[in-house]
N, C-alpha and C positions, 0 to 999 in steps of 0.2 A: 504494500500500500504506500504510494507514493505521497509526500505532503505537498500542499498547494501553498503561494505565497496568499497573506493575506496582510494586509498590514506593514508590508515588509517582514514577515516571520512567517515561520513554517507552519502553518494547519493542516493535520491529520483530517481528512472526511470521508469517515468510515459509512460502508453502501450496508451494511447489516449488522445484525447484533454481535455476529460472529466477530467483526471488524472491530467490534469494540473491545470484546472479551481479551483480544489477541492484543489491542494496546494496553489497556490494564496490565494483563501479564508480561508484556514486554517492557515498560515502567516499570515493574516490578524486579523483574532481571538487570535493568540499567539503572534502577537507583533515584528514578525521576519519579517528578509530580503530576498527574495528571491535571490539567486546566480545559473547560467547558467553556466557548464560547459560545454565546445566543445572538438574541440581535442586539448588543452590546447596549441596551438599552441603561443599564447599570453602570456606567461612564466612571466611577471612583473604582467602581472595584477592578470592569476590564482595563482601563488607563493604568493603574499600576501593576496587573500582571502583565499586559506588555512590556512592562518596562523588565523583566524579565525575573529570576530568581537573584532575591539575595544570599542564598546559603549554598550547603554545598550539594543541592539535590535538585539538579536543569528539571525547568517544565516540560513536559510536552504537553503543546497544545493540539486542541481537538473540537473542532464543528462538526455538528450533526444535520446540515444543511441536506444531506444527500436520504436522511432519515424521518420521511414526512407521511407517509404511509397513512391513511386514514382506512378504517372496518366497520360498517354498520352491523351490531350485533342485534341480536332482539331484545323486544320489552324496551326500544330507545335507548338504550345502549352504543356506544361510542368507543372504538379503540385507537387512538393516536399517536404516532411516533413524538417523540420530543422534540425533534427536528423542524415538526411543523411550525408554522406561523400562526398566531391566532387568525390574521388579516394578512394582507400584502406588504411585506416590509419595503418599500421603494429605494430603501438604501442597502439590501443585502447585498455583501462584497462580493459573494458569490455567483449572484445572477438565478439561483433559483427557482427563489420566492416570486409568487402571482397572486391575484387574484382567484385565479381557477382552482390553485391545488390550497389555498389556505383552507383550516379546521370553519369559519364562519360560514363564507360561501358553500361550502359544499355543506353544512347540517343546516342550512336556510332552505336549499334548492331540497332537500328530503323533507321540510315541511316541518323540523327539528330546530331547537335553541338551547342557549346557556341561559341559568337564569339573571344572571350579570356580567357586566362585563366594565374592562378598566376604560380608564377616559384616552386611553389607543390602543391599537391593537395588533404590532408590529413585532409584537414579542416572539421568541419563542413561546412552546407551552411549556417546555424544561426549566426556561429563565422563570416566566410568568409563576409557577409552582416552586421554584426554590426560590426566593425571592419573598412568598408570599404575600404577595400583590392582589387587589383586589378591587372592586369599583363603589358606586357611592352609591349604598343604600343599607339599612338596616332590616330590611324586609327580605331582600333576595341575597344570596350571596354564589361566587363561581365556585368555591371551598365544597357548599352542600351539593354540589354535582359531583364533585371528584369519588368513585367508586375505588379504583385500588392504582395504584403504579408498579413499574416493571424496572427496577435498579441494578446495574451493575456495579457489585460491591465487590470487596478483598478479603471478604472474610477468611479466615486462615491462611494470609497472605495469597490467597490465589482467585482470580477471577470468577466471580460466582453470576447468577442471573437469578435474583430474587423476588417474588410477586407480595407486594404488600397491600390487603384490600382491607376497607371497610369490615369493624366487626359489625356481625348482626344484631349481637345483643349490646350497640351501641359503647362496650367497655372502655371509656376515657383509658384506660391502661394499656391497650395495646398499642405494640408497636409500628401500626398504620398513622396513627394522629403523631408520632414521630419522625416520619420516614419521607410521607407523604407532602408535606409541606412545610416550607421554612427550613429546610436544610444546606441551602448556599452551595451544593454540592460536595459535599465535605462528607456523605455518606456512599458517594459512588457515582455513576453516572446515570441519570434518568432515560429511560430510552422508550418510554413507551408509558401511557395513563391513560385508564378508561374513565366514561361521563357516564351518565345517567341524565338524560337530554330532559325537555319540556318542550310542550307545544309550540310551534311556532308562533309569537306575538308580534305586536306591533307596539308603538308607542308614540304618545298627544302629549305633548308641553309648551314652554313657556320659557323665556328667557326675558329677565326684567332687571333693565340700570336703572337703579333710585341714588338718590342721596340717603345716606346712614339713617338718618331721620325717619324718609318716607317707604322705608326699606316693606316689604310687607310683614318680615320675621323682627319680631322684638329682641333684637338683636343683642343686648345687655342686662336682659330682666325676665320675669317671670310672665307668663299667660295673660294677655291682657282680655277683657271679659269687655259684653255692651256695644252698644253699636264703633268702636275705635276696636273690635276687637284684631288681635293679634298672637297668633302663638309664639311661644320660647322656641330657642334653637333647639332644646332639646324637644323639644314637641314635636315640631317642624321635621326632625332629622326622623322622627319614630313614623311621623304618620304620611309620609311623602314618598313613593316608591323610589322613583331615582334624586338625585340632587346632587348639585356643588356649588359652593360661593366662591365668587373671585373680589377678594376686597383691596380697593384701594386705599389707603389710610392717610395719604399724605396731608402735608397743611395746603387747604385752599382745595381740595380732592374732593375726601370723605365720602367715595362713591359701594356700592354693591350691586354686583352683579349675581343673581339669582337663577339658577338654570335649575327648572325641573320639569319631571316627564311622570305619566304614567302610563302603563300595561294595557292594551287597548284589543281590540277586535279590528279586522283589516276594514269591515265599515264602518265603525266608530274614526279611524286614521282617516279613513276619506273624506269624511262629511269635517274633522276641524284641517283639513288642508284645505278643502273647498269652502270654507269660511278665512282661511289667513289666505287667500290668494283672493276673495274678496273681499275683504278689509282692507286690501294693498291695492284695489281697482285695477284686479290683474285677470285673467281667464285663469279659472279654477284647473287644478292638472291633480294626479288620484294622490300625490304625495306630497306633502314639502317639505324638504330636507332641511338643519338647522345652519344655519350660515354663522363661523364664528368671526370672520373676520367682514369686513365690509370687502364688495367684490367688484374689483378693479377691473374690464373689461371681460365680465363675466371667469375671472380669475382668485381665487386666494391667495395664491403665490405672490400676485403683486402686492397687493395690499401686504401681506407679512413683507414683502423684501423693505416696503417705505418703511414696516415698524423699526425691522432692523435696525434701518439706519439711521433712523432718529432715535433708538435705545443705543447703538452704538455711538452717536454723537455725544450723547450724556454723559454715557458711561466712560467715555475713552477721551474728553476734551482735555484737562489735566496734562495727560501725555504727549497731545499735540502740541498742545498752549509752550510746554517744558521746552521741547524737541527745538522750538522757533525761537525762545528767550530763553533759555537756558535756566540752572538755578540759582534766578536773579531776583532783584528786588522787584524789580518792573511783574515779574511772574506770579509772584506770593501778592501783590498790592492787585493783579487782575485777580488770581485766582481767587481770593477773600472775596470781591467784587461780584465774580460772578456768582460763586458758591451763594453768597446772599439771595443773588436773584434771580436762581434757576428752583430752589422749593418752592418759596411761596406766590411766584408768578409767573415763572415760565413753565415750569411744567403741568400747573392743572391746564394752562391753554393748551399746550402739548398733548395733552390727554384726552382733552375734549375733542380730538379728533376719533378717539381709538375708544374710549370710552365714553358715549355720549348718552347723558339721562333721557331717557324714552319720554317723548312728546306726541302730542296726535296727531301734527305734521309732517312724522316723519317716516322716513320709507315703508316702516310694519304697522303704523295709526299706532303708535304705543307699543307696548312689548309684542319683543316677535313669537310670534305662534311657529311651531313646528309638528310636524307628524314622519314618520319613518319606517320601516321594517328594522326590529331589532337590531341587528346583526352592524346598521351602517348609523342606527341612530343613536344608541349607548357611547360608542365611543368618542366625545362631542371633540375632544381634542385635535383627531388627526388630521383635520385640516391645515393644522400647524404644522411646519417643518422641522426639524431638530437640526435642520443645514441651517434653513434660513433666519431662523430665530432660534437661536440653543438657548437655551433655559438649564439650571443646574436645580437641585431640589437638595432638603433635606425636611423630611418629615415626620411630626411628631403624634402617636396615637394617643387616647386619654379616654379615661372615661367617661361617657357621656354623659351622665348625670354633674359633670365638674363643670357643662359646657357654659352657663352663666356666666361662674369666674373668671373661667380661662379668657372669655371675650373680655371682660370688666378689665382682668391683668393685661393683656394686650392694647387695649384701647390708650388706658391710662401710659402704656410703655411706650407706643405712637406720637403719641402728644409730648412727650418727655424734650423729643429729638429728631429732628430731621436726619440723623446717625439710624437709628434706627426704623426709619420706612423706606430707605433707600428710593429707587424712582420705579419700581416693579411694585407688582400685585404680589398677594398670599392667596393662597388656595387652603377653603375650608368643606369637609365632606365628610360624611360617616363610614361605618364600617362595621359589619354585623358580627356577633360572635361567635365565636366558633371552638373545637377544643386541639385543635392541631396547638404541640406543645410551644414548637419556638414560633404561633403565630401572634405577632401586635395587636390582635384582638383574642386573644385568650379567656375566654371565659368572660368577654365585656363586650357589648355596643360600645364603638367609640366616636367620638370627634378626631377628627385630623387635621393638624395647622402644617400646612405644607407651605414652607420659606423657598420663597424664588430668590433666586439669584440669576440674571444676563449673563451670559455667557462671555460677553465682551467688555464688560468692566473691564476695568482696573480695579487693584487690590486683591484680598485675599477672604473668598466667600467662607470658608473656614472660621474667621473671624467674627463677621457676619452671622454665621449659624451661631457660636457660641451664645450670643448672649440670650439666645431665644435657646436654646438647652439648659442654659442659666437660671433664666426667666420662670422655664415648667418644669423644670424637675420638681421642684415640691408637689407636682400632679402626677409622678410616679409614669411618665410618660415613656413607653417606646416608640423606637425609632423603626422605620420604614429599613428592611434591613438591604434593600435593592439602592438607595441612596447616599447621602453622605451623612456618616455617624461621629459620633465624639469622638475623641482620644480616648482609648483603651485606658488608658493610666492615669483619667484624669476625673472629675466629679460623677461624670455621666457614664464612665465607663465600664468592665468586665464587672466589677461588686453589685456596681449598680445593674447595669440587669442583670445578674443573678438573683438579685431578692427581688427585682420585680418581674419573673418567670417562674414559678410553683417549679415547671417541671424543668428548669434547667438541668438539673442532675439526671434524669433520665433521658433526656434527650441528648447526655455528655456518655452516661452512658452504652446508649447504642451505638453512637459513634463508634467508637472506641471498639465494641463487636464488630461492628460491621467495616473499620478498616484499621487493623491494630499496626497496620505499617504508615501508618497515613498517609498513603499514595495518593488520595485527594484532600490532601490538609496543607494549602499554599500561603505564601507569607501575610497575606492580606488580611485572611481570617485565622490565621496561628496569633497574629497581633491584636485583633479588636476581639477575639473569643477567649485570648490565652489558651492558647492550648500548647503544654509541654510539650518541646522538641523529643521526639523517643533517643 
């Protein structure tokens, strides 16, 4: 088996299971780490395995692009190679990935669904399940589909192929709610997961920019009752099938943006498209899809490419400003200058392009109405590019019942300091619970405050994150484990979540069964897991 460059680095793309067994055990004989690439959607973790091994055990690397196999079993039943795409990855290095052969399209066209899905869907399923990633709702979750997975582990130092399924009698103790989700790959390599499908749906919602104030969720407080009524976020999160917030917080800002959907019938999706397409004084068509950006000659790509460059001009002016006047006084007496007058009055006009509070003159009469088939409308995100606009994340889960404070503490933390709202949104969205052992919603509904960070800044998002780890730890918050985490050795790190994970010790030790040579235990997570060098 020959490796392909990717990256500048050698990738293994094994065409069967057999392909795999044989790289395990050949790592095993050479002393090396196996490393699992997906669709690199997890940017901290794969950025530093490329950058290769620090110790003295070389990686070999390994995609399963060639491993995308889909089986309609019975009773809606789903069998999927890891390799697959949930959707169309547009950026796989490989060339692949389509439309045609992703796991969506093809259980939509049988008339089949998931009952959730994340806000893209460009992932692997390998990545999307070790990662334990998931979408925004408390109602539905992708976790409660997952039937069993198929892992190549090292148990007795030698390549095994082991099936880990669903107990019947639901036993939190077995070793499927370990195996199955949230294992970063550090138990083997995923090569295959069965579903348990749902009807195919559709879905009717709403996407609404207010000001903080006229938001429709009582975004700071308790259940408002009477005709002003209003519910809490935590209400809001319990009683709304899908949802996400994207908040602005800046001074002179203060905006929310509101996206929610519900589970619909394909006539119920017809009849609110053929009312948002007349409320727009447009000819009614049997769908309409949710548009996240405004559409620049019937394009989103343009419209994101103008974001870019006006989030890149923010973000990176400093540098340019430097480059021209050097570091001079001329440079610190502009930069003070401008820094004054880029929060509080250039950037909400700036915004108001990209974020515009919904009026009745405007392109949707008011908030846009959408309707969809599942499969293209849950993932509201992918319209965004990760070329054209990177975005970096780190993400914190909490329990929902804290969700008052945690808005109260953030709010109050906004207002502090133009330091801390930076010129990007937060993303706020729930997350159902479930008993996979190392998953962020363990045994809790949560809220999730996911910290953007432009990809094109200047400075150090690292930084950035901290103070917002700072901020919620006292909410016993985990962290999004596919994103950027604390410092292992530092408030937020290894102790800390060990006491906020019941079953971290079980889940340390199946590892440790299931690969006592750690042929998949690479620097990345031997550092933020600790786990002892053998």
């Amino acid at each position: 088996m020959d490796p392909q460059k990717v990256n500048g680095l050698d990738y293994f793309l094994p065409t069967k299971i057999d392909d795999v067994l044989w790289l395990v055990n050949d790592a095993v004989a050479k002393s090396e780490i196996i490393c699992v690439r997906g669709a690199a959607h997890s940017f901290p973790l794969i950025n530093t395995l490329e950058k290769g091994s620090t110790g003295r055990r070389p990686y070999k690397y390994v995609m399963l692009s060639n491993l995308y196999d889909i089986k309609f079993l019975e009773n809606d039943l789903v069998k999927v190679d890891a390799g697959c795409h949930l959707g169309p990855d547009p950026w796989d290095p490989v060339g692949v990935s389509n439309k045609e052969n992703s796991l969506l399209f093809q259980l939509n066209n049988k008339g089949l669904a998931l009952p959730d899905l994340g806000g893209i869907t460009h992932q692997t399923i390998g990545g999307f399940l070790s990662t334990a990633s998931s979408g925004g709702s408390t109602k539905f979750s992708f976790e409660d589909a997952l039937m069993s997975v198929d892992i190549v582990t090292c148990e007795g130092g030698v390549a095994t192929l082991k099936t880990f399924s669903r107990p019947a009698d639901g036993n939190e103790d077995d070793p499927f709610y370990g195996a199955a989700i949230a294992t970063m790959g550090l138990f083997g390599v995923i090569v295959s997961a069965t579903f348990k499908c749902v009807p195919k749906f559709y879905i009717t919602g709403d996407e609404a920019t207010t000001y903080e104030a006229d938001c429709e969720i009582n975004l700071f407080g308790n259940n408002i009752t009477g005709k002003d009524a209003k519910p809490s976020l935590e209400t809001f999160f319990k009683t709304t099938d899908y949802t996400r917030l994207m908040w602005w917080p800046q001074e002179g800002v203060h905006k929310m943006v509101v996206w929610k959907a519900s589970q619909a019938t394909e006539l119920q999706a017809n009849a609110w498209a053929k009312n948002a397409y007349e409320k727009r004084g447009e000819e009614p068509k049997l769908l309409k899809p949710y548009e996240e950006v405004p559409y620049v000659f019937n394009s989103p790509a343009l419209a994101t490419m103008g974001a870019d460059f006006l989030f890149t001009a923010i973000g990176r002016w400093p540098d340019w400003l430097q480059e021209l006047l050097g570091d001079t006084l001329e440079y610190n007496v502009i930069k003070t200058a401008v820094d004054l007058m880029i929060y509080p009055l250039l950037l909400p006009k700036i915004l108001d392009i990209f974020v515009t509070v919904d009026k009745p003159d405007n392109k949707n009469k008011g908030p846009q109405l959408f309707a969809d088939e599942w499969w293209t409308g849950l993932p509201m995100d992918n319209q965004m590019s990760d070329k054209l606009m990177p975005v970096w994340f780190t993400e914190m889960w909490i329990d929902i019942s804290q969700s008052q404070q945690v808005m109260k503490d953030l709010l109050d933390f906004y207002n502090k300091s133009t330091d801390n709202t930076g010129a990007f949104s937060f993303e706020i969205y729930p997350a159902k619970s479930n008993n996979f052992w190392l998953s962020p919603s363990y045994k809790l509904d949560v809220i999730r405050i996911d910290v953007f960070w432009f990809g094109n800044n200047t400075g150090d998002p690292v930084k950035f994150y901290q103070k917002f780890w700072t901020l919620l730890q006292k909410y016993n918050f985990r962290p999004h484990w596919g994103k950027y985490l604390p410092d292992s050795k530092g408030d937020q790190g290894v102790k800390y979540l060990q006491a906020n994970y019941p079953k971290w010790k079980n889940w340390r030790d199946l590892r440790t069964q299931l690969d006592p040579q750690q042929v998949f235990v690479n620097d990345y997570w031997r550092d933020h897991l600790d786990i002892d060098t053998p």
